[in-house]
C-alpha positions as a Python dict, from the first residue, in 0.01 Angstrom:
ca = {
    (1, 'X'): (0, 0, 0),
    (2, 'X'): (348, 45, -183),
    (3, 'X'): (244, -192, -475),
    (4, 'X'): (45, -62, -760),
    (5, 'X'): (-52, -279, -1031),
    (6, 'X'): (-198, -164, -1331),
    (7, 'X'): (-154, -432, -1529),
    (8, 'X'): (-208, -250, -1907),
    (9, 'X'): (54, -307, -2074),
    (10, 'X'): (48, -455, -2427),
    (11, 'X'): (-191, -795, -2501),
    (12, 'X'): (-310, -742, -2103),
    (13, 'X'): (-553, -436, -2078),
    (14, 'X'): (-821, -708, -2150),
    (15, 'X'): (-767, -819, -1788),
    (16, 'X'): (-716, -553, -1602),
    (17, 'X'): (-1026, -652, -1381),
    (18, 'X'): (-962, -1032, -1384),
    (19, 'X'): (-589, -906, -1205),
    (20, 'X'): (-681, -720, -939),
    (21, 'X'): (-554, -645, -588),
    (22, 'X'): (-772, -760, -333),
    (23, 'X'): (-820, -555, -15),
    (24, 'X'): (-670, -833, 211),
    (25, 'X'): (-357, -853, 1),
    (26, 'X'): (-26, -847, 220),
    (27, 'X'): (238, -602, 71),
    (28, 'X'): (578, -588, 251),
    (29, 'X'): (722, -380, -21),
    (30, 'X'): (939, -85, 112),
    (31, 'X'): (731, 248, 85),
    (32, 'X'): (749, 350, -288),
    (33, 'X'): (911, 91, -429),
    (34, 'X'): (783, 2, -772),
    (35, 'X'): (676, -346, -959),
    (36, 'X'): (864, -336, -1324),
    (37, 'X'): (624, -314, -1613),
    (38, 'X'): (765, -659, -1693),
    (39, 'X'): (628, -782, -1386),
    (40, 'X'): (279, -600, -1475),
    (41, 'X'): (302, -737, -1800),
    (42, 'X'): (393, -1119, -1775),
    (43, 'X'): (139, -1152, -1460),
    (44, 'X'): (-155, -1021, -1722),
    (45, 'X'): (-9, -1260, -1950),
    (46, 'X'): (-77, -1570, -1719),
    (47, 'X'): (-382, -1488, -1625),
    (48, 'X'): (-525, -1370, -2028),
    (49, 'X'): (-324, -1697, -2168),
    (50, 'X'): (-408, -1904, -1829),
    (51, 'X'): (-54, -2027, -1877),
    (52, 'X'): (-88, -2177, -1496),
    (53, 'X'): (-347, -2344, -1622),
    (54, 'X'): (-613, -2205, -1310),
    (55, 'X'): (-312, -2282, -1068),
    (56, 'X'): (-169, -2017, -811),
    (57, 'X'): (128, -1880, -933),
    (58, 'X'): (451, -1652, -833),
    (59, 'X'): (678, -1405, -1014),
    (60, 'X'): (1013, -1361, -893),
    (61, 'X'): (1245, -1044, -1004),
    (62, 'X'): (1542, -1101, -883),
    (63, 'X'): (1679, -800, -953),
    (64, 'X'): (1450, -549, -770),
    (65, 'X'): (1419, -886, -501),
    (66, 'X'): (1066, -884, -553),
    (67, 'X'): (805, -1167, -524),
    (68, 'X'): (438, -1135, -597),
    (69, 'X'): (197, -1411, -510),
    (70, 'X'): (-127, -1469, -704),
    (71, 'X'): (-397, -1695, -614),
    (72, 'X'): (-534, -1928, -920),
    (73, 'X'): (-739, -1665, -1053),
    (74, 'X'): (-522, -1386, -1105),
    (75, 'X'): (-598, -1228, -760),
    (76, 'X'): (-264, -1077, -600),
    (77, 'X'): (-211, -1274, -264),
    (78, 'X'): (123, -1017, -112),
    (79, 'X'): (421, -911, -213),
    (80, 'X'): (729, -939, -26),
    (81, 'X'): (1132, -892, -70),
    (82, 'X'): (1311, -1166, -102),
    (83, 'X'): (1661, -1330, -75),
    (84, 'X'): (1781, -1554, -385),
    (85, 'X'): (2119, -1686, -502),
    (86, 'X'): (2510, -1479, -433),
    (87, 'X'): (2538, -1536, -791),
    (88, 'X'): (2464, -1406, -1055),
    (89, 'X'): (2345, -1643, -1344),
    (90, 'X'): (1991, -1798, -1442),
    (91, 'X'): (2071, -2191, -1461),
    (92, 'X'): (2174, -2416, -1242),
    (93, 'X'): (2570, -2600, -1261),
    (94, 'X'): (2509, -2973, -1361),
    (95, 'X'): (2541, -3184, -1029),
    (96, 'X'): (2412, -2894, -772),
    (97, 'X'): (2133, -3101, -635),
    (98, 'X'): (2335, -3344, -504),
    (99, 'X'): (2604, -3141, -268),
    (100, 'X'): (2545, -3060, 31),
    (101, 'X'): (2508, -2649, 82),
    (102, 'X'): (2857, -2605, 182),
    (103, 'X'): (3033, -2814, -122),
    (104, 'X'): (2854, -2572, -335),
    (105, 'X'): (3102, -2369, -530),
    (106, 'X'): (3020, -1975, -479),
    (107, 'X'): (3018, -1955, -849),
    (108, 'X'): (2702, -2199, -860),
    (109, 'X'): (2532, -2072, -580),
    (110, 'X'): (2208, -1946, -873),
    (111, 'X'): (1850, -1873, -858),
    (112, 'X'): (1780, -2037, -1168),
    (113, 'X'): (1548, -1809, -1371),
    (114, 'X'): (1231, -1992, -1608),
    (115, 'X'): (880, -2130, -1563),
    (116, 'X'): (856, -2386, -1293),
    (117, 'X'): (566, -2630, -1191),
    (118, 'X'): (602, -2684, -788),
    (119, 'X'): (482, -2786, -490),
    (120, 'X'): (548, -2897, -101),
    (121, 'X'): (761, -3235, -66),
    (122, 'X'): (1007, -3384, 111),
    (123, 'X'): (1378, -3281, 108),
    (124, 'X'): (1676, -3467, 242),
    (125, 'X'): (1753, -3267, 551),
    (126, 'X'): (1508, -2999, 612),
    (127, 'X'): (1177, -3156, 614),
    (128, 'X'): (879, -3092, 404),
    (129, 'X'): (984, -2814, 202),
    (130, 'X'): (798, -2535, -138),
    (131, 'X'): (998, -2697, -412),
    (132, 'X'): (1013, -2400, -669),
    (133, 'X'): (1262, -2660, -933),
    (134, 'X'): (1275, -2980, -712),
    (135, 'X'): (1512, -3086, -1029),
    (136, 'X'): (1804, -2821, -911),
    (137, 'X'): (1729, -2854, -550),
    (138, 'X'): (1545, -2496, -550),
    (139, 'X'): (1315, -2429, -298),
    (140, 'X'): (1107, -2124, -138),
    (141, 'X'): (1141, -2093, 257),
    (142, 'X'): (1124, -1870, 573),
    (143, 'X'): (1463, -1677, 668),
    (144, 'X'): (1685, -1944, 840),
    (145, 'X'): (1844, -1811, 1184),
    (146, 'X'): (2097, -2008, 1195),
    (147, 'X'): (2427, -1812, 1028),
    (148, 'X'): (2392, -1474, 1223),
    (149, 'X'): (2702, -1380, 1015),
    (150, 'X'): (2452, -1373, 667),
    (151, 'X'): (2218, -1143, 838),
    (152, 'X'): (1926, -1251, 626),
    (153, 'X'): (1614, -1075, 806),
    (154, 'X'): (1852, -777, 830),
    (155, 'X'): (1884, -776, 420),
    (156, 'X'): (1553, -867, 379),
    (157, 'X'): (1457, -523, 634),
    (158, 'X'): (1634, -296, 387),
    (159, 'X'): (1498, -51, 136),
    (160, 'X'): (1715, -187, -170),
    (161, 'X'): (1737, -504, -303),
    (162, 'X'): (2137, -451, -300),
    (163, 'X'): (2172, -689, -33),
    (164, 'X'): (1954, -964, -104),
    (165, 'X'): (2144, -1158, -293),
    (166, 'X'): (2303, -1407, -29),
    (167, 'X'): (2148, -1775, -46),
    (168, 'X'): (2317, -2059, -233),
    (169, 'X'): (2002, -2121, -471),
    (170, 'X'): (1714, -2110, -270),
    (171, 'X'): (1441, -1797, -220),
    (172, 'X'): (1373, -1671, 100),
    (173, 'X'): (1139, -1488, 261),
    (174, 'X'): (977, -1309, 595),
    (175, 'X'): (850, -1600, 786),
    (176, 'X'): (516, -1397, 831),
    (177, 'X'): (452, -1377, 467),
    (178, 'X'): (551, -1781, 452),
    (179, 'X'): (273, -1835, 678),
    (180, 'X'): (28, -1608, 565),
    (181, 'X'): (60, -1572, 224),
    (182, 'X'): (295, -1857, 80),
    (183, 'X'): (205, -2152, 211),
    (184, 'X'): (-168, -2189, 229),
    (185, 'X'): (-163, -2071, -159),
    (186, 'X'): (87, -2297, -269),
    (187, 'X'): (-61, -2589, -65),
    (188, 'X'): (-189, -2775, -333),
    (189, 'X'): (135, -2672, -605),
    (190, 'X'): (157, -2412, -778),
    (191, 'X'): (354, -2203, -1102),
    (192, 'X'): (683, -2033, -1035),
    (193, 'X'): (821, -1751, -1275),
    (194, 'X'): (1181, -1678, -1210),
    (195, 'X'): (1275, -1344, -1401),
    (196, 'X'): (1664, -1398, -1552),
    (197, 'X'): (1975, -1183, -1488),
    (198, 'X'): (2132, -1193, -1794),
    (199, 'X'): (1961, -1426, -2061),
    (200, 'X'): (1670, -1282, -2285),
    (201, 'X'): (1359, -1264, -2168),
    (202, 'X'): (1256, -1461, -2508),
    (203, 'X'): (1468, -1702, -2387),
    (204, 'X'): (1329, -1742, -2075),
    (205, 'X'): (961, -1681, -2139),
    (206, 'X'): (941, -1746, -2501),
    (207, 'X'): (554, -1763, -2548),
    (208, 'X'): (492, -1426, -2334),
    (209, 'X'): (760, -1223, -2543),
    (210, 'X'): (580, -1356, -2890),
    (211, 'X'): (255, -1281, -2752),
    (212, 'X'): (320, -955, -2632),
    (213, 'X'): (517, -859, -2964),
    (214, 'X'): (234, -978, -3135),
    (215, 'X'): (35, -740, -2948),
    (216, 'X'): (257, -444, -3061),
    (217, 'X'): (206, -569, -3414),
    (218, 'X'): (-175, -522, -3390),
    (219, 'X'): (-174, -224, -3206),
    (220, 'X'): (36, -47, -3465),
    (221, 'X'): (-141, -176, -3701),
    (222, 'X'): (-454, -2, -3546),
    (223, 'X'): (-287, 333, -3506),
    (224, 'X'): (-209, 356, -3891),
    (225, 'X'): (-495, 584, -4064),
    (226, 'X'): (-713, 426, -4292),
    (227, 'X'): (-599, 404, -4655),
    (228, 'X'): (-774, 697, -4876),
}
């Protein structure tokens, strides 16, 4: 398997065994490529602070194109590239939801980035649908087939994530890890965790970066010899 979790970063080495890989885990990764310790860190933070609140949950870097899938207790599901917003920028332009894919300016075409509570419901024109931010029109689905000219299974296919950034919003993925992996653990909702591009990550995950600095704190506090 390409992904290696460790999960031992600071504030999470307590649950290094409650986040663990289970043999029937589906990685897609491409060969070698690594999950950021952010990643590591934030999906030990869920899990120790049970921030999903015993819910499945996904994080989403969008800038390795990474998704990891984790079942409500901690358990990694698969991980898989994926294919998330031509723009760069973690919110969403006021109004979005309600154009049609189109009338959306290239400028707003954003994965929003944040902590999302989600689930399957119906959309407008495509169905029953993952609704990642149902607020911003957001949702998680299989590579669409129909604009050749994107070549979204080719991007998703490719060793870098240097090409996956091509939807107007929404994440997509390999229609085999949809079936296998998405959709039956999301079936009953689920928590989303969209890394940002540019904003903070206190910004975006406020409670995990004060937890984990707080867990520096301590841990340099423990280091320091004892007084004489």
């Amino acid at each position: 398997m390409a992904l290696a979790l460790a999960f031992a970063g600071p504030g999470v080495a307590s649950v290094k065994d409650a986040v663990a890989q289970p043999a029937a885990a589906v990685d897609l990764l491409p060969p070698d490529q690594k999950v950021s310790d952010t990643v590591t860190e934030l999906a030990g933070w869920v899990v120790a602070s049970k921030d999903s609140q015993g819910y499945p949950f996904a994080i989403m870097d969008k800038a390795a194109a990474q998704i990891l899938v984790f079942d409500g207790e901690g358990r990694l599901r698969g991980a898989a590239p994926g294919l998330f917003g031509s723009a760069i920028g973690d919110h969403s332009a006021p109004g979005v939801a309600g154009l049609a894919l189109r009338e959306i300016p290239g400028r707003d075409r954003t994965t929003p980035a944040g902590r999302f509570v989600g689930g399957f419901g119906p959309s407008i024109d495509a169905g029953r649908v993952l609704w990642v931010d149902y607020d911003s029109a957001v949702s998680m689905h299989p590579t669409a087939t129909g604009v050749p000219a994107e070549k979204r299974a080719e991007r998703l296919a490719t060793p870098t994530p240097d090409d996956n950034r091509v939807t107007h919003g929404c994440i997509n993925v390999a229609p085999e890890f949809y079936e296998q992996v998405v959709a039956p653990t999301f079936a009953k909702g689920g928590v989303f965790y969209v890394l940002p591009d540019k904003a903070s990550l206190a910004e975006t995950f406020p409670d995990f970066v004060q937890s984990r600095a707080t867990a520096q704190h301590d841990e340099k506090k423990h280091d320091q010899p004892a007084p004489r």
